[in-house]
C-alpha positions as CSV (number, residue, x, y, z in Angstrom):
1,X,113.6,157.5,123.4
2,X,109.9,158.8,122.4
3,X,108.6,155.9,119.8
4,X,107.5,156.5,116.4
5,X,104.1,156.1,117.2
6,X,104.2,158.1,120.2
7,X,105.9,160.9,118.3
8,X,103.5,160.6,115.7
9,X,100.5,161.2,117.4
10,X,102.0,164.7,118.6
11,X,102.9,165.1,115.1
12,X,98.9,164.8,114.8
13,X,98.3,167.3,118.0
14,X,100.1,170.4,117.2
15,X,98.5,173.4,117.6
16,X,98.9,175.3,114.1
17,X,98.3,178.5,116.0
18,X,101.2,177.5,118.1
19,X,103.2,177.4,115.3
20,X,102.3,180.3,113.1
21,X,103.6,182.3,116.3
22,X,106.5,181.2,116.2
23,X,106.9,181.7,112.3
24,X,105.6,184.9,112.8
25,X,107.5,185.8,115.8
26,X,110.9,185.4,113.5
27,X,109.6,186.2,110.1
28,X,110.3,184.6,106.8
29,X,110.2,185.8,103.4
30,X,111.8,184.1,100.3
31,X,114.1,186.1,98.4
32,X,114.7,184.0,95.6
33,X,118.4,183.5,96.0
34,X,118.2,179.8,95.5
35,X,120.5,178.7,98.2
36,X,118.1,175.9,99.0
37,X,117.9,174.5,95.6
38,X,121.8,174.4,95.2
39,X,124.4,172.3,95.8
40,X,127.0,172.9,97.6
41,X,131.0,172.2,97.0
42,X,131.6,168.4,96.2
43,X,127.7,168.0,98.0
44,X,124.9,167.7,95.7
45,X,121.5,169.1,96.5
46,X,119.6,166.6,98.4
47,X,115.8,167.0,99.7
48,X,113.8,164.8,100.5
49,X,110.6,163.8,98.7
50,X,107.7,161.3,100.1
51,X,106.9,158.2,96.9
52,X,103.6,159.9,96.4
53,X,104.9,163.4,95.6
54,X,107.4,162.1,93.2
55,X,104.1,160.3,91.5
56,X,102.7,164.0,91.6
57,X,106.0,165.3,90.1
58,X,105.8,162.7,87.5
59,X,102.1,164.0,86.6
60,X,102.9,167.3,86.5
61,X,106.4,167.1,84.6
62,X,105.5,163.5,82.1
63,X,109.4,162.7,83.5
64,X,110.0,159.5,84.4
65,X,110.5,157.8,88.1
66,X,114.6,158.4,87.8
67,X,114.5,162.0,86.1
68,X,112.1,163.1,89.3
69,X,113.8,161.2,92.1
70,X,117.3,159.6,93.1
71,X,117.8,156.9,96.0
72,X,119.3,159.4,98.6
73,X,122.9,158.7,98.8
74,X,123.4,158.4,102.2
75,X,124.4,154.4,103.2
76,X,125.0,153.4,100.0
77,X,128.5,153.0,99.0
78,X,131.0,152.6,96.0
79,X,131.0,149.3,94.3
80,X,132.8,147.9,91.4
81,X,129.5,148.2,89.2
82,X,128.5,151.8,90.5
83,X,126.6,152.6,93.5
84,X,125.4,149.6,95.7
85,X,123.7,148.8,99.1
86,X,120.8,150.0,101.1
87,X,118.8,153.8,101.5
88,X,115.7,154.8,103.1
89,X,114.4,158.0,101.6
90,X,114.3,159.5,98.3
91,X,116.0,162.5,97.2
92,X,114.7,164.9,94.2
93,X,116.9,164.8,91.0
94,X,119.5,166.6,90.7
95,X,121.6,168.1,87.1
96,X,124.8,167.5,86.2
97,X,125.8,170.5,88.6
98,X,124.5,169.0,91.7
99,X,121.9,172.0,91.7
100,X,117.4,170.6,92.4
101,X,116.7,169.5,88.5
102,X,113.8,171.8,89.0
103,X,115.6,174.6,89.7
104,X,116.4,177.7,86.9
105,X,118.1,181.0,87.5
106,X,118.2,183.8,85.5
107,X,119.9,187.2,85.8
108,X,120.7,186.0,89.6
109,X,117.2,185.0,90.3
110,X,116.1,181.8,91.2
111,X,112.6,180.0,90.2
112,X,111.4,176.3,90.9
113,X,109.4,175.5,87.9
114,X,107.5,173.4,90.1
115,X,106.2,175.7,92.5
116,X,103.0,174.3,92.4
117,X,103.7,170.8,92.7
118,X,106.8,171.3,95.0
119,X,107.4,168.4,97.9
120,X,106.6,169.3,101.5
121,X,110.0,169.6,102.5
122,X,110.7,172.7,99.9
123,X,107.4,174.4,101.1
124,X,107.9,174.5,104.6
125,X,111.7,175.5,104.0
126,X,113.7,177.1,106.4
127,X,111.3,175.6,109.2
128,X,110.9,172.4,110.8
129,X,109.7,170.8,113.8
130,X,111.6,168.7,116.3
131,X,109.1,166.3,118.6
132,X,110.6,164.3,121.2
133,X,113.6,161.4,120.2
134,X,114.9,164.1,118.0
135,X,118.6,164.1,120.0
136,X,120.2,166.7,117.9
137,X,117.2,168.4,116.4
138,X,119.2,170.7,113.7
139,X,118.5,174.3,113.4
140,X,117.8,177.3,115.8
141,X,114.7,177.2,117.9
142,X,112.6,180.1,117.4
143,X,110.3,179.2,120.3
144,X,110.6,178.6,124.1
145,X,109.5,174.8,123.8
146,X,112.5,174.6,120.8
147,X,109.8,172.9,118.8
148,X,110.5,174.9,116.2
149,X,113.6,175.0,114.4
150,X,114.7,177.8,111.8
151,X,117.4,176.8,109.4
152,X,119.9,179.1,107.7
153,X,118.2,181.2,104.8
154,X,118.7,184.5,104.1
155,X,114.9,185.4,103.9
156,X,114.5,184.9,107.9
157,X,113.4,188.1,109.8
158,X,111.6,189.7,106.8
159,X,108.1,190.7,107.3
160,X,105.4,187.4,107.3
161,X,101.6,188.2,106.7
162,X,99.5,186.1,109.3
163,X,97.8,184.2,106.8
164,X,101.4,183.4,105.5
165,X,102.5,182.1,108.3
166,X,99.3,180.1,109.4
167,X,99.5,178.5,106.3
168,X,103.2,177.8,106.6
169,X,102.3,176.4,110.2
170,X,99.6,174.1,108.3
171,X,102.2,172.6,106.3
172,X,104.6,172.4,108.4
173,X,102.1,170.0,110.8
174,X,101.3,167.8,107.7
175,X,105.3,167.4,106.9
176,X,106.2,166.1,110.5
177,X,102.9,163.7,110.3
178,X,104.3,162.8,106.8
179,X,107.6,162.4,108.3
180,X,106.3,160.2,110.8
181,X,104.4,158.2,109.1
182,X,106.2,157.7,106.4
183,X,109.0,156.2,108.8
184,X,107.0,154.2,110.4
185,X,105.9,152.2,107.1
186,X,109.7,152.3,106.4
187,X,110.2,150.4,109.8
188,X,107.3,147.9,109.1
189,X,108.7,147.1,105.6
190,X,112.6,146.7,106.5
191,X,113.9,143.0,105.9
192,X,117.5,143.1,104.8
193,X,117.5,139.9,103.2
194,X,115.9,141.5,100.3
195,X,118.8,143.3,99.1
196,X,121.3,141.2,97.4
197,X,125.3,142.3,96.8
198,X,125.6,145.3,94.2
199,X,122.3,146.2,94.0
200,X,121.2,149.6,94.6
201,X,117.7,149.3,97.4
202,X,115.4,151.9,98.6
203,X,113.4,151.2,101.4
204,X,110.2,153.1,101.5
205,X,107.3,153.2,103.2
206,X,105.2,151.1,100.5
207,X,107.9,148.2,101.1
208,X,111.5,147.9,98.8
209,X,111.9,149.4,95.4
210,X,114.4,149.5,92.5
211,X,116.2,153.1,92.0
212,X,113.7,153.5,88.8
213,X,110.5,153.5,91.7
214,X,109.3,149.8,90.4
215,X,109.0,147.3,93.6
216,X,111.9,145.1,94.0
């Protein structure tokens, strides 16, 4: 398997044009319908969001660390005290439905009232790009190499400007460097012996922190 660094520094050399094609070549539009923002039956919504964006969230909003971002709930488990044990992302806050805490509807039409502000991961949404050690990249590819992948959304196959799509393919490339990056500084930082039993820790790539953001 392809190592972190080495996938990051393809991360770093894809072509943009490369990938605008294959934006283009499918099409995307975003019809509002929310589908991304929701959660689903007994699964609440979970997207990922880099520490810094949840800093820019916490500018933009004046919410504190826990109303902008949740440790994400995968490996952590049920203790007697409430969730315990170790995570290695963040997840954007969720309501009491499950649904993106950012997310409104009205009259059947959705809105992020955080457009402007949103995390990579809701901007390059439904694409994403699968580099080498991906075993199971998730998806449909949408171009001969299968680097990039097209997740359900009901928006796909609607008319994209080029411009649109270029810029799509711009953040798309700084995602999967994110990505990268960001996992690397995850690696770097991992010791297990600093979570102790029935504590909630999120490993990040500026080292451990509590679920409220403060370093552990």
């Amino acid at each position: 398997m392809e190592s972190l660094e080495g996938e990051l520094e393809r991360a770093r050399d894809l072509d943009v044009s490369d990938l605008a094609d294959a934006i283009e070549s499918i099409g995307f539009e975003c019809t509002r319908c929310g589908a991304c923002c929701k959660s689903e039956v007994d699964d609440p919504h979970t997207a990922t969001v880099f520490p810094d964006e949840v800093r820019a969230l916490q500018d933009a909003t004046d919410r504190d660390w826990r109303d902008v971002a949740r440790p994400m709930p995968y490996g952590l488990r049920e203790g007697p005290d409430g969730p315990e044990g170790e995570t290695f992302e963040w997840a954007l806050a969720t309501g009491a439905c499950g649904d993106c805490t950012f997310y409104e509807e009205t009259d059947g039409e959705g809105a992020c009232t955080v457009h402007d502000h949103r995390p990579l991961l809701c901007e390059t949404y439904p694409f994403s790009v699968a580099l080498g050690g991906t075993s199971q990249p998730m998806g449909e590819a949408v171009d001969e190499a299968g680097l990039v992948r097209a997740h359900e959304c009901e928006g796909l196959g609607r008319d994209i400007s080029r411009a649109d799509a270029e810029a799509m393919a711009r953040a798309l490339k700084e995602r999967a460097i994110r990505e990268l990056t960001e996992a690397v500084g995850v690696r770097d930082n991992y010791d297990p012996a600093d979570a102790d039993a029935g504590e909630v820790v999120v490993y990040d790539s500026e080292g451990p922190k509590r679920p409220d953001g403060t370093p552990r």
